[in-house]
N, C-alpha and C positions, 0 to 999 in steps of 0.2 A: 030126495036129493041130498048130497051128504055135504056140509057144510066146507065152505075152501078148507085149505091148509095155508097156517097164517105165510110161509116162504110165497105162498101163489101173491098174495096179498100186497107183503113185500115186494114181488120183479117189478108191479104195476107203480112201486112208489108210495110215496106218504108224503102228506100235507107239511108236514116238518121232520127232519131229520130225525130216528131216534137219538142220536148223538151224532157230535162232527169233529173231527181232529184242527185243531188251530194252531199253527207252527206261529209261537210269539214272535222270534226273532229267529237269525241265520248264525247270527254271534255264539259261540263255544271254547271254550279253551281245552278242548280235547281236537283230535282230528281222526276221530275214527275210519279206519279201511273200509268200511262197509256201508257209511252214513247216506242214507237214503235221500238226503236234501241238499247233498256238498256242504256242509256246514261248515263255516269257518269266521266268518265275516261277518260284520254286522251290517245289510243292507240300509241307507240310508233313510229310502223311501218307507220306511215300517211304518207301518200304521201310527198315530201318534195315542196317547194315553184319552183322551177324548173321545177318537174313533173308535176306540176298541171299547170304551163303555158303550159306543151306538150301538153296536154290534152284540154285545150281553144285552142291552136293552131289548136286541132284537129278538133274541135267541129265548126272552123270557116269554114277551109276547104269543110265539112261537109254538111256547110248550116246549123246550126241546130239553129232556132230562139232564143231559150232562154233557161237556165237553172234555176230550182231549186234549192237553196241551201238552206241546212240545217244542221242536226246535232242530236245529239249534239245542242250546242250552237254556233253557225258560227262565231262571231263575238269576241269570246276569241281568237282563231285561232291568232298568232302574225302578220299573213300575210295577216289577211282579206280584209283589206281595198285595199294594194296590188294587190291580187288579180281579186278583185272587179274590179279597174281602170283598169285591165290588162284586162279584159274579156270586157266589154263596148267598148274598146278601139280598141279591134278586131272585134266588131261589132255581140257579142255575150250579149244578153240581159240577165241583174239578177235578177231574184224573189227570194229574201233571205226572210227565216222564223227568226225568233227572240225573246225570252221572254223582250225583251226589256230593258237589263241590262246596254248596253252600244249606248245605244241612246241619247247621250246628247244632248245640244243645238246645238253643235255645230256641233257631227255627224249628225243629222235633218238637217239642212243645209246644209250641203257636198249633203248629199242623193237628197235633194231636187235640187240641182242643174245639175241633172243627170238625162236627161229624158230615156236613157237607164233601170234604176233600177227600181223596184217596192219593196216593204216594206211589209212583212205579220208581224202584231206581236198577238203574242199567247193568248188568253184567253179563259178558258172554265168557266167562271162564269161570268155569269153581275150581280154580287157582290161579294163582297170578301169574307166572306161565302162558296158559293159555288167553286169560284175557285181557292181558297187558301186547301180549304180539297185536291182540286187532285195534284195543281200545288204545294204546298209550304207558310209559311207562307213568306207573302210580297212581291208573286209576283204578288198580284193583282196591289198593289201600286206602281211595276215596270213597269207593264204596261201603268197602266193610265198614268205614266209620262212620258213614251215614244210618246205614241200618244198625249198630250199636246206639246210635244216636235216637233213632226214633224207637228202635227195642224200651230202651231206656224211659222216653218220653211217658210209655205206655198203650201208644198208637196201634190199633188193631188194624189190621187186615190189608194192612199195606203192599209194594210188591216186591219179588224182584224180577225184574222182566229180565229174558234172556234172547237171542236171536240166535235159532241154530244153525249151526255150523258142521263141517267133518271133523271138525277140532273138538267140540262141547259135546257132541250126541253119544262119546264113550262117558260123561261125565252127567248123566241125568239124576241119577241116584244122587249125587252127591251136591245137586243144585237144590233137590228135594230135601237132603239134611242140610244143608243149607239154610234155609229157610225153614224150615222146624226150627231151628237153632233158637232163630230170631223173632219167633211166631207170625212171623210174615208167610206170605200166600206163592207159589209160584208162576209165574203168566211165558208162556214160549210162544216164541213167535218164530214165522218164518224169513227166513234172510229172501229176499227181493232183488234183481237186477235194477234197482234203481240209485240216482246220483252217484257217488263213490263207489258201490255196489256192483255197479254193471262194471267194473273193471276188477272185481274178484273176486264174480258169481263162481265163473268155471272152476276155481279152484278152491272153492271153499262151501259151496253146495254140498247137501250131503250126498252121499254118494247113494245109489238103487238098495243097496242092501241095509244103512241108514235109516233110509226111508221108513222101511219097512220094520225096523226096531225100533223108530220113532212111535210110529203106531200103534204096535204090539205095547209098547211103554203108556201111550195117551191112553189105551184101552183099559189097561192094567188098572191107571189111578183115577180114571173116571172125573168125578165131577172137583174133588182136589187141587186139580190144578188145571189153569183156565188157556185157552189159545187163541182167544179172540177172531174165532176163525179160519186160522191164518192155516190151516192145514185139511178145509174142505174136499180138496182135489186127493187127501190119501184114503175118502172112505171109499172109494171104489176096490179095494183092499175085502172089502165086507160090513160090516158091521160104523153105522154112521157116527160120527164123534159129537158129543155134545156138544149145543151151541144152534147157531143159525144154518151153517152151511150152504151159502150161498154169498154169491158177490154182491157186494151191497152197493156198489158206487155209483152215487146219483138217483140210487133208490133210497136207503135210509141211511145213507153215511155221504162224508163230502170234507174235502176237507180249505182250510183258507191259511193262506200264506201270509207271510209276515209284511207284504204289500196289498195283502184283502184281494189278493188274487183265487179267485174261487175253482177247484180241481174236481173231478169226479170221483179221484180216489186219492189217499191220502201216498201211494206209492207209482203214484202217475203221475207225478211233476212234470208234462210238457203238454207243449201248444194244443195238441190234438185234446188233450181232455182238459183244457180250461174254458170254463163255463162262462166267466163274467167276473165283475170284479164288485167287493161292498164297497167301494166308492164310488158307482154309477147308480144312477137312479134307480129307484125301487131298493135298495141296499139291498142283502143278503138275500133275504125273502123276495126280494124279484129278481134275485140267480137262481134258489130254491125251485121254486114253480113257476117260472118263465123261460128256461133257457133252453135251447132246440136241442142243444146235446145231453142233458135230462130227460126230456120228453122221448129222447130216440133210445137211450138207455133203460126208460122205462116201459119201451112198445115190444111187444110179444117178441121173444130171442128163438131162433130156429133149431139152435145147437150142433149147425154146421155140418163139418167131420166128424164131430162127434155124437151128433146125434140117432147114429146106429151101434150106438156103441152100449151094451147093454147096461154100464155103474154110469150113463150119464144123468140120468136125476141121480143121484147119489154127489155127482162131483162138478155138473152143469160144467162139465169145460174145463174150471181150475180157473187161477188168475191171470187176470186182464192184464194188469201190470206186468207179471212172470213173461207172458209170451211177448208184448210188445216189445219189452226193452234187451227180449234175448232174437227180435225179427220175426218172430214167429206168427202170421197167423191168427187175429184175435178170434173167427171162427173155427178154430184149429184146437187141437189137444196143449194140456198146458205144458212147459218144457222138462216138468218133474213128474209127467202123466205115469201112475205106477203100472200100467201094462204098456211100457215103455215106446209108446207112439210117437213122445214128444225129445226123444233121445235120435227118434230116426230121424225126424223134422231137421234139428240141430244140426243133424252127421250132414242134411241134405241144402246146407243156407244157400254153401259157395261163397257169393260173393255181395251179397245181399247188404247191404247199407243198413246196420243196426240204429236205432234212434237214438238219441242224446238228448239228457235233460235241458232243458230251457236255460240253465245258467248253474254257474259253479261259483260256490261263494268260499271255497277252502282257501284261493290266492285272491288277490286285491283285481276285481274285473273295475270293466269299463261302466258306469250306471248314465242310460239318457235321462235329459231334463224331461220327464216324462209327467211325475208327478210332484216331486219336491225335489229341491238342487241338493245334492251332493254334501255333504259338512265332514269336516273333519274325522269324528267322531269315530268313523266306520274304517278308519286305521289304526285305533286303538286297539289295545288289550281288551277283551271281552268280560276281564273281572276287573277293569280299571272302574269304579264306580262315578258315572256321568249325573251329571244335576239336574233336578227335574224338571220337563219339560212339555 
């Protein structure tokens, strides 16, 4: 009898997350077109500096290797750094993402002296051109001097993450010198119809032929440079891309919000995939391995429409988040399916009610007294520096 394969291992789930994405806050002083979480505002309800040490506590107990952070912009946050030393410290590893606003010389340095930490910072243009249209103006020139910044420190293995675009996938080579430049790592990800996103997927998705250069590109540089996954659904193309290839959400990934609102996937910010929250009983670890929509995420998958489809172990579907937030079908083909299933889906919605995240924190919303009242605070500037609380 020939031993599982560890992905089988994985659908059924794990005892603890291998890693979890943690959006610190909603606050940002960017407004990116494409932000996955509507980032904009600082929700008031955030977890407070207390909570979020229960939650590293918990995460240590756990075993759980490393977490993502993000945001929002993590690093407004008044307690990041805080934090940061609090989680290392427990011997819980940090991948924080960043547009790189508060990268000085001198934070490059601290970080650099942390072999616990790793560094993503944001770019989706390799010129400012292209990634000022989506990020903002000047934050190309935030970046670049974040990574001079940590170049400088001496900080290895740092990133620059990028989310592609039809704008950026003529510009791979030169994200790749890029980061040579800076002896930083490359990490690509896939742009997602979620938050701000879902209003300019259709036009900024890559296009079929894209696709397909994207691939041929991931194939070329092999283990180099990293995808986090995020491009499973193109190895039905042929040849499987390294990494997991598979959806992990609620299986070994999950991610929790800046109100410890717990998600199944870090790009599924709505009601349908909220598991539980770390401030109900059993905290984290009883949304972990107690919650019905885990346990259903983690019970044998059919693979639908797709399961007569010969690259479906190869691409199990594609993503969960891609088809919801484009209407699609969760047992259905995903909406970037490369033998273009999920292009008919799209042409065939009509009139179909596409879903909307839970909440848009880019303009000043409404917050109920649900769990803490409302303060000031969350009308501020996002790099006005608040006291500690």
């Amino acid at each position: 009898m020939s031993a599982p394969r560890l992905t089988d291992l994985f659908e059924t789930g794990l005892d603890a997350p291998i890693c979890l994405t943690w959006e610190l806050t909603y606050a940002c002083n960017l407004a990116c077109a494409h932000c996955l979480s509507s980032s904009g505002r600082r929700d008031p309800r955030e977890l407070t500096t207390a909570e979020a040490k229960a939650v590293i506590d918990e995460l240590e107990a756990m075993k759980v290797f490393y977490v993502n952070i993000g945001g929002g912009e993590p690093t407004v946050r008044p307690d990041f750094w805080e934090l940061l030393d609090y989680a290392t410290a427990h011997r819980v590893g940090v991948k924080f993402s960043t547009n790189g606003v508060r990268i000085t010389p001198e934070a490059a340095r601290r970080l650099a002296a942390d072999d616990y930490v790793d560094v993503q910072i944001s770019l989706d243009g390799a010129t400012e051109e292209v990634n000022d249209a989506l990020r903002g103006p000047g934050s190309y020139a935030t970046a670049v001097r974040a990574l001079e910044n940590l170049a400088a420190a001496g900080m290895k293995n740092f990133k620059i993450s990028v989310v592609c675009t039809r704008h950026n996938i003529p510009q791979l080579g030169a994200f790749k010198a890029l980061a040579d430049r800076y002896g930083a790592q490359l990490r690509l990800t896939r742009l997602r119809p979620s938050g701000r996103g879902a209003d300019v997927w259709d036009e900024l998705h890559p296009t079929a032929a894209q696709q397909r250069e994207l691939y041929d590109w991931l194939v070329e540089h092999g283990e180099s440079v990293l995808t986090g996954d995020s491009f499973f659904h193109l190895s039905a193309y042929g040849e499987a891309l390294p990494g997991l290839n598979l959806c992990g959400a609620g299986r070994v990934v999950c991610l929790i919000d800046p109100v410890g609102d717990v998600y199944a996937c870090p790009f599924a910010i709505h009601e349908e995939f909220l598991a539980g929250n770390v401030r109900d009983r059993g905290g984290f670890a009883g949304v972990w391995r107690e919650s019905e929509l885990f346990a259903e995420l983690r019970s044998p998958q059919t693979g639908g429409a797709c399961s007569s489809c010969s690259f479906y172990d190869s691409c199990k579907g594609g993503c969960m988040a891609a088809k919801f937030f484009t209407g699609l079908p969760l047992d259905g083909p995903d909406p970037e399916c490369v033998r273009g299933f999920g292009e008919t889906l799209l042409a065939e919605r009509g009139t179909v009610e596409i879903p909307r995240p839970a909440a848009d924190h880019s303009r000043k919303v409404f917050v109920p007294l649900s769990r803490r009242p409302p303060v000031p605070a969350c009308d501020e500037s996002p790099l006005v520096r608040e006291g500690a609380r």
